[in-house]
LUMLO-874458 format. One record per residue: residue in one letter; x, y, z of N, C-alpha, C, O, CB in turn. Coordinates in Angstrom, 3 decimals. Glycine has a CB too. Layout:
<pts>
{pt 'a', {X, Y, Z}, {X, Y, Z}, {X, Y, Z}, {X, Y, Z}, {X, Y, Z}}
...
</pts>
This chain:
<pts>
{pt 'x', {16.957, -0.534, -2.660}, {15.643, -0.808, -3.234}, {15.018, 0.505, -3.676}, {14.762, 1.393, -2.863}, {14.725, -1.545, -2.217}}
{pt 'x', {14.747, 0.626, -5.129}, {13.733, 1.350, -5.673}, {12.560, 1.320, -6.226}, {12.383, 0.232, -6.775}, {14.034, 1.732, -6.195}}
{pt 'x', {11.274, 2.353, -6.373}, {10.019, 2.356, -6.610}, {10.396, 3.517, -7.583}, {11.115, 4.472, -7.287}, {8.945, 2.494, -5.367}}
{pt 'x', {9.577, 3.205, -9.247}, {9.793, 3.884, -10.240}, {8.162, 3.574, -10.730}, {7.608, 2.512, -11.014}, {11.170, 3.431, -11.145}}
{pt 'x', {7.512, 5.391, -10.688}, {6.459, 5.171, -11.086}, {6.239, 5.332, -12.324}, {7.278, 5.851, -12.733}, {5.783, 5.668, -10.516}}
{pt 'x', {5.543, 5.216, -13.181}, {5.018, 5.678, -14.476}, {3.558, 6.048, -15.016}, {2.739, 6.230, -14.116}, {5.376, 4.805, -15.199}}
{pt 'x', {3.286, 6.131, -15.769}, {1.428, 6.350, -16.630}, {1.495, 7.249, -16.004}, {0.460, 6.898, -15.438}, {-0.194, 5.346, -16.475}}
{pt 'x', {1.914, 8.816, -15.155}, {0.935, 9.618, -15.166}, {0.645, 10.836, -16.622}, {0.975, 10.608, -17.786}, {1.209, 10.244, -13.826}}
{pt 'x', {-0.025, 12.066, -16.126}, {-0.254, 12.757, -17.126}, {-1.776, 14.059, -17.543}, {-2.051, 15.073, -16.901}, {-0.153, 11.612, -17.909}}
{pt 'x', {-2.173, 13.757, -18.243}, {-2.980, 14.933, -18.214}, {-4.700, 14.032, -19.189}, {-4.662, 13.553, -20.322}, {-1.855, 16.577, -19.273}}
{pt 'x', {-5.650, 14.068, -18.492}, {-6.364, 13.566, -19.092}, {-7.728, 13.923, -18.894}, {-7.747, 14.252, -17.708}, {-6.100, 12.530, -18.993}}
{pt 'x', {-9.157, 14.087, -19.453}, {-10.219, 14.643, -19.896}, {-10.740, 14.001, -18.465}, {-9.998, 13.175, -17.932}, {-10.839, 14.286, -21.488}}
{pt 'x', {-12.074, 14.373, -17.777}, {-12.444, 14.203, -17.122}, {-13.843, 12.162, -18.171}, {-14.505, 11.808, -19.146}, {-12.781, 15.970, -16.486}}
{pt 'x', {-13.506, 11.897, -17.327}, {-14.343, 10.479, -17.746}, {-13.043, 9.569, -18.144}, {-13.059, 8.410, -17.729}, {-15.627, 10.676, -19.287}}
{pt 'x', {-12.068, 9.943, -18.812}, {-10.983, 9.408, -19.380}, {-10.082, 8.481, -18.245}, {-9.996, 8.602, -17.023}, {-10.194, 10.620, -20.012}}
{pt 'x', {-9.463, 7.523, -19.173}, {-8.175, 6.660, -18.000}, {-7.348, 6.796, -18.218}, {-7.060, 7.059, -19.386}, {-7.908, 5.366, -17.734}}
{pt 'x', {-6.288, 6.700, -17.122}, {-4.878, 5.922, -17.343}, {-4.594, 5.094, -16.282}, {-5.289, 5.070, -15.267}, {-3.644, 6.834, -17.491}}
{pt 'x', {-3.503, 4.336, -16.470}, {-2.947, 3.087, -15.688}, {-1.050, 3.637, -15.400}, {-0.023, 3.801, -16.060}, {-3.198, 1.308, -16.959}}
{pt 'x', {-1.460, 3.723, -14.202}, {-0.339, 3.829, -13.804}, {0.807, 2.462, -13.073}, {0.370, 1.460, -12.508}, {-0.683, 4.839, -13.009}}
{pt 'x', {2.122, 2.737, -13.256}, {2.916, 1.225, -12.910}, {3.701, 2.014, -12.013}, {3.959, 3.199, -11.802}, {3.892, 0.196, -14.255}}
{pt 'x', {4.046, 0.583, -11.455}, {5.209, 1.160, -10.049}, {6.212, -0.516, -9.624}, {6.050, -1.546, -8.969}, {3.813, 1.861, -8.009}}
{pt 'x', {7.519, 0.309, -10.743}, {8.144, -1.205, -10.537}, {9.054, -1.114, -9.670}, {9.522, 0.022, -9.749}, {8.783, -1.908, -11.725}}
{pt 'x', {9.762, -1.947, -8.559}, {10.405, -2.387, -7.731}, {11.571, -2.722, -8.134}, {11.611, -3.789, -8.747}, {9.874, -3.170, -7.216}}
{pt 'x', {12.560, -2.155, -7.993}, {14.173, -2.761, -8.150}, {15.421, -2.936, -7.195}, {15.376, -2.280, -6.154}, {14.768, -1.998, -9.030}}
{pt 'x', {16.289, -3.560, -7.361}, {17.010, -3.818, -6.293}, {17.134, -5.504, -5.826}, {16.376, -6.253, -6.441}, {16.373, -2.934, -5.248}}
{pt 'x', {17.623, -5.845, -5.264}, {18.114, -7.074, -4.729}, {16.778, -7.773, -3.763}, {16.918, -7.979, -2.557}, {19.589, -6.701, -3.791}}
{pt 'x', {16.006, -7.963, -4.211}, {14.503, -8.313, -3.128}, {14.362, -9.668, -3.571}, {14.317, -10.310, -4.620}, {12.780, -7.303, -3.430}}
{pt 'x', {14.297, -9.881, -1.959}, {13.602, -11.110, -1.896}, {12.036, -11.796, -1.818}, {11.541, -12.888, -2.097}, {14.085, -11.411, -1.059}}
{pt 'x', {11.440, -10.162, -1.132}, {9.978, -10.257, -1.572}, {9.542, -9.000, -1.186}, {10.315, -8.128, -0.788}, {9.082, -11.432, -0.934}}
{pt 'x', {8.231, -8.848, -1.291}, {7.605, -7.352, -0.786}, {6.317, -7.806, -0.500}, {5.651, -8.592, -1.174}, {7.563, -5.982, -1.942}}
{pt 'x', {5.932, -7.114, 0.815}, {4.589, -7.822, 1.760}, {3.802, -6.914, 0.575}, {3.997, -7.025, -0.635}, {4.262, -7.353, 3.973}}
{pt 'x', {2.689, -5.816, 1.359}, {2.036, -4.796, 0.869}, {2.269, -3.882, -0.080}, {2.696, -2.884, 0.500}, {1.844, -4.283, 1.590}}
{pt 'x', {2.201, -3.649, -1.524}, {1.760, -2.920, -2.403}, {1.216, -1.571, -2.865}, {0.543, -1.755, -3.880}, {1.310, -3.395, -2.538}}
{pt 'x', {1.242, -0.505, -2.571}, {-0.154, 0.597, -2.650}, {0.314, 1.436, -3.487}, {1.321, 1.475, -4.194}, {-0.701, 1.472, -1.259}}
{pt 'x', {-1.066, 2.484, -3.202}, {-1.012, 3.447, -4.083}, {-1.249, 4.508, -3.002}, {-2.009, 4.156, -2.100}, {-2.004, 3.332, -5.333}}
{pt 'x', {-0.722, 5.778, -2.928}, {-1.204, 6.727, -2.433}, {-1.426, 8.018, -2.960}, {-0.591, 8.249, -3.835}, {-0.693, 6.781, -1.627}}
{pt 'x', {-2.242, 8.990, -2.776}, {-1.733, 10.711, -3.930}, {-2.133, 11.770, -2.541}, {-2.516, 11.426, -1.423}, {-3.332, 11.259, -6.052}}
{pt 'x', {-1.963, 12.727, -2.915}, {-1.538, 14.154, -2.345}, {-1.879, 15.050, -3.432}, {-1.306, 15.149, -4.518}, {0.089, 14.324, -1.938}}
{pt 'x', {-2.714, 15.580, -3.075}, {-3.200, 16.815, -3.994}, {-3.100, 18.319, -3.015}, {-3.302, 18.392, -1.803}, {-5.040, 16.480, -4.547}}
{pt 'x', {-2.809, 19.203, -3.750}, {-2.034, 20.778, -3.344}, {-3.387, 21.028, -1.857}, {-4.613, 21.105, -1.792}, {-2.167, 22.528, -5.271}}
{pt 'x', {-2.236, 21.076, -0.893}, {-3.177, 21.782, 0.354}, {-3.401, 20.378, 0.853}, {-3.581, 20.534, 2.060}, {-4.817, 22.831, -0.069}}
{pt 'x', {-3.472, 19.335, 0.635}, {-4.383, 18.340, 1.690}, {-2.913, 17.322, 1.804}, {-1.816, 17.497, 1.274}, {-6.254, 17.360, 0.836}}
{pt 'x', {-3.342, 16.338, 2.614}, {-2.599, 15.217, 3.280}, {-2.624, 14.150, 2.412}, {-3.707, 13.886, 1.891}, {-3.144, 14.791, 4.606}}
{pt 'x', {-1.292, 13.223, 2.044}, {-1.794, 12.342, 1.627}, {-2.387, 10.754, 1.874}, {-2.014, 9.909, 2.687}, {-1.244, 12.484, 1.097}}
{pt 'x', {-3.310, 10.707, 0.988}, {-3.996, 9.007, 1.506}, {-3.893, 8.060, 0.620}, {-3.301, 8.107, -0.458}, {-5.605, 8.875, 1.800}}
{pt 'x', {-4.548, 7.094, 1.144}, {-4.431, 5.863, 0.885}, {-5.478, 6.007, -0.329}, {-6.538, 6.632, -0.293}, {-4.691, 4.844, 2.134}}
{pt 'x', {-4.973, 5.331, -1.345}, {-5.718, 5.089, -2.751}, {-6.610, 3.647, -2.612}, {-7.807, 3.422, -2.433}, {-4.457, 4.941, -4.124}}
{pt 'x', {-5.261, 2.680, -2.809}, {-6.017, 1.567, -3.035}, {-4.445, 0.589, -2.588}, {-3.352, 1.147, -2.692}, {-6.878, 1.474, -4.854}}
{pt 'x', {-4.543, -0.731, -2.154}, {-2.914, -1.440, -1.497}, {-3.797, -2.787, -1.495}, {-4.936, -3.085, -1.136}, {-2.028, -0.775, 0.519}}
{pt 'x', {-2.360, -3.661, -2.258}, {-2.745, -5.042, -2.423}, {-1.750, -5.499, -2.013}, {-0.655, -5.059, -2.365}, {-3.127, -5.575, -3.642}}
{pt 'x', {-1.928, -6.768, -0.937}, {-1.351, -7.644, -0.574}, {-0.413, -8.581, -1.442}, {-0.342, -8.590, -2.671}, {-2.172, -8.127, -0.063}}
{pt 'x', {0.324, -9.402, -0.508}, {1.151, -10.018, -1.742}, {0.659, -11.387, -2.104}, {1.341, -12.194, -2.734}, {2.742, -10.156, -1.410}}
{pt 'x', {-0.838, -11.660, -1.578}, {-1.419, -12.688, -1.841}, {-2.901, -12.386, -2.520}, {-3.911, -13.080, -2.639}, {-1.402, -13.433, -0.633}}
{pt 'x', {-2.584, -11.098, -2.892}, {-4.031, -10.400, -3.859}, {-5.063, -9.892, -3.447}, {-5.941, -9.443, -4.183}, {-4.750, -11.208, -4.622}}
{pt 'x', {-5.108, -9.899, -1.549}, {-6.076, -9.358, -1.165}, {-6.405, -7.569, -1.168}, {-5.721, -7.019, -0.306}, {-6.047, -9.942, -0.039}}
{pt 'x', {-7.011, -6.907, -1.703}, {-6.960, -5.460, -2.262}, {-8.094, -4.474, -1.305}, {-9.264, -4.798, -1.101}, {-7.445, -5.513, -4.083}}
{pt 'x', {-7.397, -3.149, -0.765}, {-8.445, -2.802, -0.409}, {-8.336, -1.148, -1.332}, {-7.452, -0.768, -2.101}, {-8.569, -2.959, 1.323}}
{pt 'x', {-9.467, -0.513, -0.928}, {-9.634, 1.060, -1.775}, {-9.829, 1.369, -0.374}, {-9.908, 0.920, 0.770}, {-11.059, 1.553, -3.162}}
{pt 'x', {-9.889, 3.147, -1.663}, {-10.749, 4.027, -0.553}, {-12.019, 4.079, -0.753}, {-12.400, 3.440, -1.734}, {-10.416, 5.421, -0.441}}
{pt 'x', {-12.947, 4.720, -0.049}, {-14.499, 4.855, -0.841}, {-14.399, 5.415, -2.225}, {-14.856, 4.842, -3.215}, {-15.584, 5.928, -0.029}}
{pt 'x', {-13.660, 6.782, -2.246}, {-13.709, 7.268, -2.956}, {-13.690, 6.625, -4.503}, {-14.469, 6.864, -5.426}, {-13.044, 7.943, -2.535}}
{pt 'x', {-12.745, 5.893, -4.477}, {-12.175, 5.068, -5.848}, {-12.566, 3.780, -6.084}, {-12.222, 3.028, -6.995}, {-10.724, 4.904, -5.885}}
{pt 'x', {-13.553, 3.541, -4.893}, {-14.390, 1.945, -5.411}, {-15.212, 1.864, -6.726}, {-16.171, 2.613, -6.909}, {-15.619, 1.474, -4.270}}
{pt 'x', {-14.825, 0.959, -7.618}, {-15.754, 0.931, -8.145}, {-15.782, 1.296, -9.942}, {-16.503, 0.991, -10.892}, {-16.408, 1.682, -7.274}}
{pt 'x', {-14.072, 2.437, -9.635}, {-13.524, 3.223, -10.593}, {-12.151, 3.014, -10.811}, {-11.808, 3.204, -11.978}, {-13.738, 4.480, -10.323}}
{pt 'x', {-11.423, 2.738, -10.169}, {-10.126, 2.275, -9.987}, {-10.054, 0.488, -9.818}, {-11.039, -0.223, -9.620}, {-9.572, 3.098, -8.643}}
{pt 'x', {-8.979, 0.128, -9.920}, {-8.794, -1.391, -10.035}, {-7.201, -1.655, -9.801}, {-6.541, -1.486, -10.826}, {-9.326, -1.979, -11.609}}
{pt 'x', {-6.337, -2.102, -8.456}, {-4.899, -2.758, -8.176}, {-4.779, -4.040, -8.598}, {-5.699, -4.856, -8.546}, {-4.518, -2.811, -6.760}}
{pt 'x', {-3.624, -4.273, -9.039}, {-2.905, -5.599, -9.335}, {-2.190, -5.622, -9.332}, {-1.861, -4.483, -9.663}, {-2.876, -6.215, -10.047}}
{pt 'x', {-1.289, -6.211, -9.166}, {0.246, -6.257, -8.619}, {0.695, -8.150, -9.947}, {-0.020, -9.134, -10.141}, {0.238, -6.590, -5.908}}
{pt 'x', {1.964, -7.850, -10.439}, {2.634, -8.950, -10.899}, {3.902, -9.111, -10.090}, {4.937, -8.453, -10.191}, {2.891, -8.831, -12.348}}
{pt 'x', {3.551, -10.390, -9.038}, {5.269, -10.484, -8.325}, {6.343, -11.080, -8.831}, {7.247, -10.967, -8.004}, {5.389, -11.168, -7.109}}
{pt 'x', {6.553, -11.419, -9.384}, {7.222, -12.148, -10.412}, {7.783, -10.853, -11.165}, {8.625, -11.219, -11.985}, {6.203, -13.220, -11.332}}
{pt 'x', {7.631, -9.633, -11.170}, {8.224, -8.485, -11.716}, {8.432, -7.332, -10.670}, {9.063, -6.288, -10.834}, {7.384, -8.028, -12.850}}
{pt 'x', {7.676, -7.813, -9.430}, {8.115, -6.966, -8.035}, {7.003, -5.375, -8.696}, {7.396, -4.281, -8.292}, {10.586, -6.611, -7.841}}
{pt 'x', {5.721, -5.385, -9.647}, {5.354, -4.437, -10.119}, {3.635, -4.323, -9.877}, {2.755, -5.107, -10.232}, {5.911, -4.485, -11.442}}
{pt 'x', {3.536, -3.008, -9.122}, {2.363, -3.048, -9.352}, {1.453, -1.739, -9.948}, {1.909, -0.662, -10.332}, {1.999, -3.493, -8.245}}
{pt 'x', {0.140, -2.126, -9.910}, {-0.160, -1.455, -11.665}, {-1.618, -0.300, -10.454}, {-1.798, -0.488, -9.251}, {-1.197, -3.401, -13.684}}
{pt 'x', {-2.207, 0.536, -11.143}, {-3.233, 0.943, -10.674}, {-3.835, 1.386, -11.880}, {-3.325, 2.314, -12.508}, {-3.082, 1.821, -9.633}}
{pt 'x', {-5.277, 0.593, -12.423}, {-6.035, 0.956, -13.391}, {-7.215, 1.628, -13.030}, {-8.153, 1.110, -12.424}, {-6.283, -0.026, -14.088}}
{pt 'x', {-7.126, 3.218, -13.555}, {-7.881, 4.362, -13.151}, {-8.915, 4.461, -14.281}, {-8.569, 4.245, -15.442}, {-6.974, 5.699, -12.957}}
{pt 'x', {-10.272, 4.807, -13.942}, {-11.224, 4.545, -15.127}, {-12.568, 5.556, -14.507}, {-12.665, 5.600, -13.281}, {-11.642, 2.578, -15.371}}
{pt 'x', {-13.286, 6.119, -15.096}, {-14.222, 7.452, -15.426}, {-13.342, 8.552, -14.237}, {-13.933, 8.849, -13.199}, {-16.365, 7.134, -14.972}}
{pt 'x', {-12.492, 8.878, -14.395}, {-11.393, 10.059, -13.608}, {-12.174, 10.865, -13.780}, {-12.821, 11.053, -14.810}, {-9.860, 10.542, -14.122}}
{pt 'x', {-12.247, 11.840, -12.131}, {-12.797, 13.253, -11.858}, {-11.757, 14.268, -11.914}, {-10.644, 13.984, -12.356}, {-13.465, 13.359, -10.491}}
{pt 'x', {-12.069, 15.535, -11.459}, {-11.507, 16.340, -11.677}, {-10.725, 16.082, -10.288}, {-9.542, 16.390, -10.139}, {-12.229, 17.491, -12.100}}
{pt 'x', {-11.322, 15.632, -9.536}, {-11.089, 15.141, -7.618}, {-9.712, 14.146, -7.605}, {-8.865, 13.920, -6.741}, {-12.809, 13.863, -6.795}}
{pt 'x', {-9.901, 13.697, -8.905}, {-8.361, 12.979, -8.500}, {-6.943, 13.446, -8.936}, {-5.885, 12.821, -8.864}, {-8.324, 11.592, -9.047}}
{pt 'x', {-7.190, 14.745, -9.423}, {-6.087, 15.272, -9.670}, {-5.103, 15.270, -8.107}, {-5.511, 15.684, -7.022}, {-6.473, 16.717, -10.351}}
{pt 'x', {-3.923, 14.760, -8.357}, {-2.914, 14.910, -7.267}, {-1.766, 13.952, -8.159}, {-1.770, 13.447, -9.281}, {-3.491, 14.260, -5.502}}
{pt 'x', {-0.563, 14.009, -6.741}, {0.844, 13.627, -7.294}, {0.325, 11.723, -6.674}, {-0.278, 11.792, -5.603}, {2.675, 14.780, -6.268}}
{pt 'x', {0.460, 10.532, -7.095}, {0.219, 9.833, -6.999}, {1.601, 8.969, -6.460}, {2.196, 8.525, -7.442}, {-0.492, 9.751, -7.921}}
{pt 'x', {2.043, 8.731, -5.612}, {2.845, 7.886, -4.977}, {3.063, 6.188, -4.893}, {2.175, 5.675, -4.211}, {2.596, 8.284, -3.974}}
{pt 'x', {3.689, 5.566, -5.239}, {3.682, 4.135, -4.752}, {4.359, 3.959, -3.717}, {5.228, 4.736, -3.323}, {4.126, 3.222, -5.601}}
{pt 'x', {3.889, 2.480, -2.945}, {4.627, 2.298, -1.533}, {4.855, 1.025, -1.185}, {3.911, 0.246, -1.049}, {3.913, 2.845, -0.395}}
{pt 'x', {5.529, 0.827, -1.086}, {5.703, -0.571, -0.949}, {5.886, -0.917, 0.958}, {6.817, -0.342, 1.520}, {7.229, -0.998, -2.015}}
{pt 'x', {5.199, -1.608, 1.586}, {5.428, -1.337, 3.201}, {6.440, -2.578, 3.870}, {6.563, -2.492, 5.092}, {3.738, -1.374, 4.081}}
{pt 'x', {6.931, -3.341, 3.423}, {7.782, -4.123, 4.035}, {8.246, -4.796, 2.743}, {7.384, -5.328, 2.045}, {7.187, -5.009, 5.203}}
{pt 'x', {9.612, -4.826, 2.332}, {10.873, -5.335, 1.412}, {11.528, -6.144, 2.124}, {11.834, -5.897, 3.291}, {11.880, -4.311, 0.904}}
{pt 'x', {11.839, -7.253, 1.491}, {12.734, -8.131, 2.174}, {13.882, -8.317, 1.040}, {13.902, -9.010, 0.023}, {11.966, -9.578, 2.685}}
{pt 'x', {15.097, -7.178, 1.771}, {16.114, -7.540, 0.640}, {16.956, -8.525, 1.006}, {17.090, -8.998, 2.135}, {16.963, -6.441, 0.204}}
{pt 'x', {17.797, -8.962, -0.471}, {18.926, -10.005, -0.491}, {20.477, -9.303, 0.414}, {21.266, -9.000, -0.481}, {19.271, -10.365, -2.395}}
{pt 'x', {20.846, -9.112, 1.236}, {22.194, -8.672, 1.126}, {23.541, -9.583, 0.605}, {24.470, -9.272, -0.140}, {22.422, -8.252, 2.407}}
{pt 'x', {23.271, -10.675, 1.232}, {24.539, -11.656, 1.252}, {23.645, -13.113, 0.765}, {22.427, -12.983, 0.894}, {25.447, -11.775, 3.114}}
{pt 'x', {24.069, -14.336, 0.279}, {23.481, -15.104, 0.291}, {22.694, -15.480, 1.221}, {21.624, -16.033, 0.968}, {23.985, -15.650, 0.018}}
{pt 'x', {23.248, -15.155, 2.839}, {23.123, -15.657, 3.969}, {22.621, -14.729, 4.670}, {22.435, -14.855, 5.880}, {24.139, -16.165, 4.447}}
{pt 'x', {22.317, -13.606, 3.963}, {22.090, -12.298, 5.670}, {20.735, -11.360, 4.049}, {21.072, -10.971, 2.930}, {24.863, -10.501, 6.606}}
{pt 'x', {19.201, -11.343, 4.769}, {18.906, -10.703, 4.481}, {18.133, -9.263, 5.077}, {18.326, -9.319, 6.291}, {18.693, -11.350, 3.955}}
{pt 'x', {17.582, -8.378, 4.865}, {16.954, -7.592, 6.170}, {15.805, -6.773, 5.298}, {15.646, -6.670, 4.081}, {18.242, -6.397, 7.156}}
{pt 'x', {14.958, -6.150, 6.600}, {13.838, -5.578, 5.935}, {13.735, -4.199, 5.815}, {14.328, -3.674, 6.757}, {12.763, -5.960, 6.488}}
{pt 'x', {13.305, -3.492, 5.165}, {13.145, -2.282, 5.007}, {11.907, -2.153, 4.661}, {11.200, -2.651, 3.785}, {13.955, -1.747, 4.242}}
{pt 'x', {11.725, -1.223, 5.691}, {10.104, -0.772, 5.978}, {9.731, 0.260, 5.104}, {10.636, 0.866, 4.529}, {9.787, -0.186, 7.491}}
{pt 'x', {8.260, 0.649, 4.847}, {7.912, 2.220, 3.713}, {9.046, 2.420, 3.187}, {10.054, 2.873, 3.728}, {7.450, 3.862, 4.432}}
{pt 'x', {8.801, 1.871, 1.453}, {9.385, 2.466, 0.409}, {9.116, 3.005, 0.142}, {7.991, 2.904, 0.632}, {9.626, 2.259, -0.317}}
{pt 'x', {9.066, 4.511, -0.866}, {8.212, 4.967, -1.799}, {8.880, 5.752, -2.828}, {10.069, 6.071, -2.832}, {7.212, 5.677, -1.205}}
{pt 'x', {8.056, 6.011, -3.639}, {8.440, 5.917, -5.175}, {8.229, 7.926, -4.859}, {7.444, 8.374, -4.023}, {6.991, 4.660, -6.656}}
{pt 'x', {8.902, 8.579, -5.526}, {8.934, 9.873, -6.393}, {8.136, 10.081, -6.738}, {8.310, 11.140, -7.341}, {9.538, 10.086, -7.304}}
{pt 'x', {6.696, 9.651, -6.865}, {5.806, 10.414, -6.977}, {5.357, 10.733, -8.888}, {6.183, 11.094, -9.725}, {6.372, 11.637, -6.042}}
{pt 'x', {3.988, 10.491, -9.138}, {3.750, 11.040, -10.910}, {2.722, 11.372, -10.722}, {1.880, 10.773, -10.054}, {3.768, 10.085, -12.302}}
{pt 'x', {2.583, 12.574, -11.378}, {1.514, 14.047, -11.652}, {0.358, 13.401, -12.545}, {0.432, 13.210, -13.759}, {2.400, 15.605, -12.719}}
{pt 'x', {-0.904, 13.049, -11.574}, {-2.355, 12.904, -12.460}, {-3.049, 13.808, -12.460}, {-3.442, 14.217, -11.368}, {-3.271, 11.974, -12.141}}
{pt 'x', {-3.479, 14.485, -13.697}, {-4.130, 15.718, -13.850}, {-5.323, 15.240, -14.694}, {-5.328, 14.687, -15.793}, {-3.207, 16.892, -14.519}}
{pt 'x', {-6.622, 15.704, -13.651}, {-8.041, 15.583, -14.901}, {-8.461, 16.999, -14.784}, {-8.519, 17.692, -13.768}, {-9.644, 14.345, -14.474}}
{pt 'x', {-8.824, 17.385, -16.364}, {-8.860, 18.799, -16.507}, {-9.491, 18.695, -17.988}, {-9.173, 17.801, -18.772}, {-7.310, 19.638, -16.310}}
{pt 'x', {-10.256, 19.529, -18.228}, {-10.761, 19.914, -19.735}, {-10.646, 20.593, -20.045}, {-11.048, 20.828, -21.184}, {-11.638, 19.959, -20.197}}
</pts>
């Protein structure tokens, strides 16, 4: 099972982007959803993570400005970023916290914290 992120990049302070994080591999489903980033010197946290029944939570920070959705039916979920500070510059991570893969018709198993490689959001003028 893989997490392949995309949308990041370099963008004006007020400006958006939408970043994706699709899921591949033999799955049979995936509980929890998220987003996490890490910016130079600090730890990373929790962005924003949606359930696989749509329930969504943030951080303070990104209430309000940010927006998760997830399409399961493509195992993909999206994070729409909107008036970006200079504060959210960091490497942005997806995670997926419990996968339920296919192995055999008959035998499947779970794999706990996925996460994706990571894409560079830069707000800067």
């Amino acid at each position: 099972v893989q997490l392949v992120e995309s949308g990041g990049g370099l963008v004006q302070p007020g400006g958006s982007l939408r970043l994706s994080c699709a899921a591949s591999g033999s799955i049979f489903s995936i509980n929890g959803m998220g987003w996490y980033r890490q910016a130079p010197g600090k730890q990373r946290e929790l962005v924003a993570m949606v359930s696989s029944g749509g329930t969504t939570t943030y951080a303070d920070s990104v209430k309000g400005r940010f927006t998760i959705s997830r399409d399961n039916a493509k195992n993909t979920v999206y994070l729409q970023m909107d008036s970006l500070k200079p504060e959210d510059t960091a490497v942005y991570y997806c995670n997926a916290d419990r996968v339920i893969e296919t192995v055999t018709p008959l035998f499947r198993r779970d794999i706990n914290d996925v996460w994706g490689q990571g894409t560079q959001v830069t707000v800067s003028s």
